[in-house]
C-alpha positions in Angstrom: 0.0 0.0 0.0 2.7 2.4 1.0 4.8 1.7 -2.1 1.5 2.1 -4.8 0.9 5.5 -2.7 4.7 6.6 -3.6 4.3 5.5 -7.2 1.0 7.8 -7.5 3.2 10.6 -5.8 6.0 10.2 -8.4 3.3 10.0 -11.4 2.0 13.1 -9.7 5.0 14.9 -9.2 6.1 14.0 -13.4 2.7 15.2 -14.6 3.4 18.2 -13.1 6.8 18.4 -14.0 6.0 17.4 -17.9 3.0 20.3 -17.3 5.8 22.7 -17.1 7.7 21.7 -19.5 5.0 21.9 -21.8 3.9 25.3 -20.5 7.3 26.6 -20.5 7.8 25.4 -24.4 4.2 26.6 -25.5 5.2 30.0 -23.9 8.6 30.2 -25.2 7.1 29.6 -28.9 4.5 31.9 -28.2 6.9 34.6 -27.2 8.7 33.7 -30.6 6.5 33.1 -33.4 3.1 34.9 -32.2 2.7 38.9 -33.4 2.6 41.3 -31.0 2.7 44.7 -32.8 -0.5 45.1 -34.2 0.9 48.5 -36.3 4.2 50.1 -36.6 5.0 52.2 -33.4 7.5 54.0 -32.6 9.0 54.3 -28.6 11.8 56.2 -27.1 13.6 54.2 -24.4 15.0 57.0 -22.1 19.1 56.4 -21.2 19.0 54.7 -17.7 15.5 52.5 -18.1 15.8 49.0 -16.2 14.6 45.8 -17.4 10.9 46.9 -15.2 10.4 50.3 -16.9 11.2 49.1 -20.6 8.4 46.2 -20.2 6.2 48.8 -18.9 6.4 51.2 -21.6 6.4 48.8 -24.2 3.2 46.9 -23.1 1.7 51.0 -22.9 2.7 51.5 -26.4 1.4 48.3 -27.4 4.6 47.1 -28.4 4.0 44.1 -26.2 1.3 41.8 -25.0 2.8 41.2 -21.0 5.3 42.7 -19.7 6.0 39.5 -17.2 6.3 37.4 -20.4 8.4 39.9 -22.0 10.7 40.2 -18.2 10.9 36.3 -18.3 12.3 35.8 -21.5 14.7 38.6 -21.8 16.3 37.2 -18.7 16.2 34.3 -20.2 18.5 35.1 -22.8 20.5 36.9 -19.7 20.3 40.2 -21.8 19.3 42.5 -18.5 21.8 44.7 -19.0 22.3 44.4 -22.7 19.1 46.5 -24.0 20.1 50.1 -25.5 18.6 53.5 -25.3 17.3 55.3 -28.4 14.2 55.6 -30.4 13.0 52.2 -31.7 10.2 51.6 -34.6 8.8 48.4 -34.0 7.4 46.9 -37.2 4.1 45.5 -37.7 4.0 41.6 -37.2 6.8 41.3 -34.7 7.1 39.1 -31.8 8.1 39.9 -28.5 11.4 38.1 -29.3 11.8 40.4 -32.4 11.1 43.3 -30.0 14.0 42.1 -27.3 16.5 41.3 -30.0 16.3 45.0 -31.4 16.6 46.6 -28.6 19.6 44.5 -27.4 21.3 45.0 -31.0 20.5 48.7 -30.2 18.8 48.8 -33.2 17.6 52.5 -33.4 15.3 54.6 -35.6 17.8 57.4 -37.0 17.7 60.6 -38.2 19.7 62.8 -40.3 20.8 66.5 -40.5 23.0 68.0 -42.5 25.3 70.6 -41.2 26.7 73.0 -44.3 30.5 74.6 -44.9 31.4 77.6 -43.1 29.3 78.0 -40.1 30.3 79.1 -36.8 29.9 77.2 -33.8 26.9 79.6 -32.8 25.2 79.2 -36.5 25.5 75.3 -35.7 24.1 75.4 -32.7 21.1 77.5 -34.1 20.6 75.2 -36.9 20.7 72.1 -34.7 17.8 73.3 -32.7 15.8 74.6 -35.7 16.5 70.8 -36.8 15.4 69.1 -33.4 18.4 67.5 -33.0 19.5 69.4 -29.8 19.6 72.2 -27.7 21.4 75.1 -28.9 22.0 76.0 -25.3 22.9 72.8 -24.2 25.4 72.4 -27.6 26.5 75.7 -27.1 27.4 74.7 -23.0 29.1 71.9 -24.4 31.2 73.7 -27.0 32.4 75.5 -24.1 33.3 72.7 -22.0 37.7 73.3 -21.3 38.1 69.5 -20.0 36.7 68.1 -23.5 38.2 70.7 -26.1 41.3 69.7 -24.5 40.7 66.2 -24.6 39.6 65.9 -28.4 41.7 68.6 -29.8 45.0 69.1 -27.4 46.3 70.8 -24.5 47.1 74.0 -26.6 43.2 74.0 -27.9 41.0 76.5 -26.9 38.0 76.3 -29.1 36.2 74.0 -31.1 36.0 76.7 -33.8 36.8 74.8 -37.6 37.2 71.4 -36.1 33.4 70.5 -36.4 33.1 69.1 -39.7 30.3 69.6 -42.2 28.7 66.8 -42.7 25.6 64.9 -43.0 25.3 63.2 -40.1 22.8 60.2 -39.1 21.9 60.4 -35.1 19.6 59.0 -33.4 16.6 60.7 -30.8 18.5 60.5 -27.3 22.5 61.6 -29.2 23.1 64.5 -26.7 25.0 67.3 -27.2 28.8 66.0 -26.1 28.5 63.0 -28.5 27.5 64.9 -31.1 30.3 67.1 -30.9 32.8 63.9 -30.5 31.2 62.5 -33.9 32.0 65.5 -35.5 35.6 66.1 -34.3 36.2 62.4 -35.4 34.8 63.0 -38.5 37.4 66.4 -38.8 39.9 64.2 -38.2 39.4 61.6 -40.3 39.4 63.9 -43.1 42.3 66.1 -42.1 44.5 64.0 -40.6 45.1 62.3 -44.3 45.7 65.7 -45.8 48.1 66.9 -43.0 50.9 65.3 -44.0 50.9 67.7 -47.1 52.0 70.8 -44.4 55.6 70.8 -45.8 53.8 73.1 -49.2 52.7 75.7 -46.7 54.9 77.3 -43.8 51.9 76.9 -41.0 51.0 75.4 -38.3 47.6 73.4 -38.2 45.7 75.8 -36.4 46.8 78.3 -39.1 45.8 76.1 -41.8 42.3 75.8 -40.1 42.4 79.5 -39.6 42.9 80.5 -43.5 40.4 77.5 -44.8 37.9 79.1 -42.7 38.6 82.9 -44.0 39.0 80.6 -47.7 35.2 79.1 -46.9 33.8 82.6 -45.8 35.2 84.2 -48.6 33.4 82.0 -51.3 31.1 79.4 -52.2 32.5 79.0 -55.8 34.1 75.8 -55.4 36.6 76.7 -58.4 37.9 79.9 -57.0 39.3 78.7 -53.7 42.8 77.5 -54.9 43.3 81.6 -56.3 42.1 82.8 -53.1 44.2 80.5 -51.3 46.7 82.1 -54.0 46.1 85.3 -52.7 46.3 85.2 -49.3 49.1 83.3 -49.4 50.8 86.1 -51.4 50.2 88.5 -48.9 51.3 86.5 -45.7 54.4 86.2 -47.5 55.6 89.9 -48.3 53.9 90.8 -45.0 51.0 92.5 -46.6 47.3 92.3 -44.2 44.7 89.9 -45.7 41.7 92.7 -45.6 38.9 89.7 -45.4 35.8 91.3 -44.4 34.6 88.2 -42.6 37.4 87.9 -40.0 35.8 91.6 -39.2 32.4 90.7 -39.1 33.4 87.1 -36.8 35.7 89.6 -34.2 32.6 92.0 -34.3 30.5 89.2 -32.7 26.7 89.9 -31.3 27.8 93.7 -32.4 27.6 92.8 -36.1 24.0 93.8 -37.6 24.2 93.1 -41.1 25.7 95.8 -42.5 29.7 95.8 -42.7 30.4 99.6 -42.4 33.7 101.7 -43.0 34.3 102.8 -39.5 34.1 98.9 -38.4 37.4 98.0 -40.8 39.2 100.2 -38.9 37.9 98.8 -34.8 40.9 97.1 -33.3 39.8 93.3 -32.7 42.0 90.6 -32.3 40.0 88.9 -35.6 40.0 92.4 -37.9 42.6 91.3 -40.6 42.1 95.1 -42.0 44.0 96.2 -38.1 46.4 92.7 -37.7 49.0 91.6 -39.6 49.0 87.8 -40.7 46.3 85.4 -39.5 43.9 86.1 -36.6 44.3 83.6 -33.6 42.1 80.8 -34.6 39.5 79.7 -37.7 36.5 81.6 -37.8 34.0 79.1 -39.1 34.0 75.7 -39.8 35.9 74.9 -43.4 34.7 71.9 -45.6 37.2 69.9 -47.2 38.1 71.8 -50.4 38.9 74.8 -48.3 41.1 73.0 -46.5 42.8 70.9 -49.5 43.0 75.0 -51.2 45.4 75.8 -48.3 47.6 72.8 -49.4 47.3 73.6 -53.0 46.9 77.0 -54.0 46.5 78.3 -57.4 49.9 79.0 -59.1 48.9 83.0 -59.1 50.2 86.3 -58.4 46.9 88.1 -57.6 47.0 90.3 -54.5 43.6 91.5 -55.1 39.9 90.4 -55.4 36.5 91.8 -55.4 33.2 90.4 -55.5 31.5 90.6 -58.9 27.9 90.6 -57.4 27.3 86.8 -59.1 29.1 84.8 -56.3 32.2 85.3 -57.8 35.1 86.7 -57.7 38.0 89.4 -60.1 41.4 89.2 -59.2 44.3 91.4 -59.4 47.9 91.6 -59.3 48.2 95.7 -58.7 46.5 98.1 -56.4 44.9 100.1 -59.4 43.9 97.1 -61.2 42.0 96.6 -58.1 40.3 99.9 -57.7 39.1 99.8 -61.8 37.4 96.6 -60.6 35.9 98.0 -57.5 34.4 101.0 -59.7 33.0 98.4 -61.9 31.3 95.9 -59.8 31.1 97.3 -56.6 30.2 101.4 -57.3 
């Protein structure tokens, strides 16, 4: 009697065993093959959710069926600390499983913005909130930030002024400000650093090449004319003569600039007013694009000391002061 009582005990305990087996199997392929995104949806996962927080929100966006089920296999697969922060669409017809592995893969919705040549660090920072993409008073904080200008550019660096490259740049919804400006510093340096090792042709150091790319950018967007005006100013730093660039005047003039370049402002001392200094002003003054940069390398094989704006986005050059003024009369007067 005792021994048939065990026996019905064991059967007992194996059904109930082989029950959760089955249960645990039937919930695993339910977890796998059953949909549970009845549309596309899209979720942000904030930086520092748990494990708890992301079930919640993605059973709330109806990403998910149950949040336990979607707990119990994710720790399952022991990915806990493996799920990633960003913005996530979640296509219609996946599973919770498809859910869990995109978020581990940190597979995140991305976005693009497109930052053009020769802005300043300010007209970045406008444009980037305009965009979405950040704050410009939290990009312009970090732009600021001594401990990481120094650590991505240098201990001589003092600005991230021409080392945030134009770009198009793909980012997703929670990119803050600091690794924004890391991805573009790298992307400077992966396009300068190849170019650098042409510094022999010019007599400068790199913050000086930066510095005249920048004036070379802000003096044109004619792609053509950069090597000449490279030419140019190149002439001049080397007989000593001052660049007169009207936009290292209008950059030194700052928040005091209103549109209108006058007279009396070519002749206010600022450490930037190339019509006052001699040689380069003390760092770039936008943000240069590569031709600009490669023009510094390779200028044009001129003489011109001269050029004024023809009114079409274009430039005429001269070698001699009076050359220069018959030009002036023409286009300008």
């Amino acid at each position: 009697m005792k021994s048939r009582k065990l026996l019905y005990i064991s059967i007992f305990l194996i059904l109930i065993l082989l029950t959760l087996v089955v249960s645990y199997f039937t919930v695993l392929n339910y977890i796998k093959t059953t949909s549970s995104v009845v549309e596309d949806t899209v979720v942000e996962i904030p930086k520092g959710s748990g494990l708890s927080s992301i079930s919640e929100k993605l059973m709330h966006s109806g990403v998910i069926a149950n949040d336990k089920l979607f707990i119990l296999y994710v720790m399952k697969e022991g990915w806990q600390d493996e799920l990633k922060a960003g913005e996530y669409k979640f296509e219609k017809g996946s599973t919770m499983a498809d859910v869990a592995n995109k978020i581990v893969r940190g597979d995140v919705e991305l976005d693009q913005v497109t930052i053009p040549e020769g802005l300043t660090v300010k007209e970045i920072a406008r444009l980037l909130e305009e965009k979405g993409v950040v704050g410009e008073a939290d990009f312009i904080e970090e732009t600021q930030n001594k401990v990481l200008i120094k650590k991505l550019l240098g201990p001589d660096a003092t600005s991230f002024e021409g080392y945030l490259f134009p770009e198009t740049y793909s980012y997703s919804r929670s990119l803050t400000p600091k690794e924004l400006i890391v991805l573009m510093v790298e992307r400077f340096k992966a396009v300068y650093e190849p170019l650098s090792d042409q510094r022999k042709r010019v007599n400068l150091t790199d913050n000086e090449i930066l510095t005249l790319a920048s004036i070379i950018e802000k003096e044109t967007g004619a792609a053509f004319e950069r090597p000449v005006i490279s030419a140019v100013f190149q002439n001049r730093l080397r007989i000593g003569m001052k660049l007169d660039s009207d936009p290292t005047v209008i950059y030194g003039m700052g928040e005091n600039y209103s549109g209108n370049l006058r007279r009396r402002d070519l002749k206010e001392y600022t450490e930037y007013n190339t019509y006052v200094i001699k040689g380069l002003p003390p760092g770039p003054i936008a943000n240069p694009g590569k031709d600009s940069i490669t023009a510094v390398f390779d200028p044009a094989d001129v003489k011109y000391l001269y050029f004024v704006s023809k009114g079409d986005g274009t430039h005429y050059f001269s070698n001699s002061f009076r050359e220069h003024q018959n030009a002036v009369n023409k286009y300008q007067r």
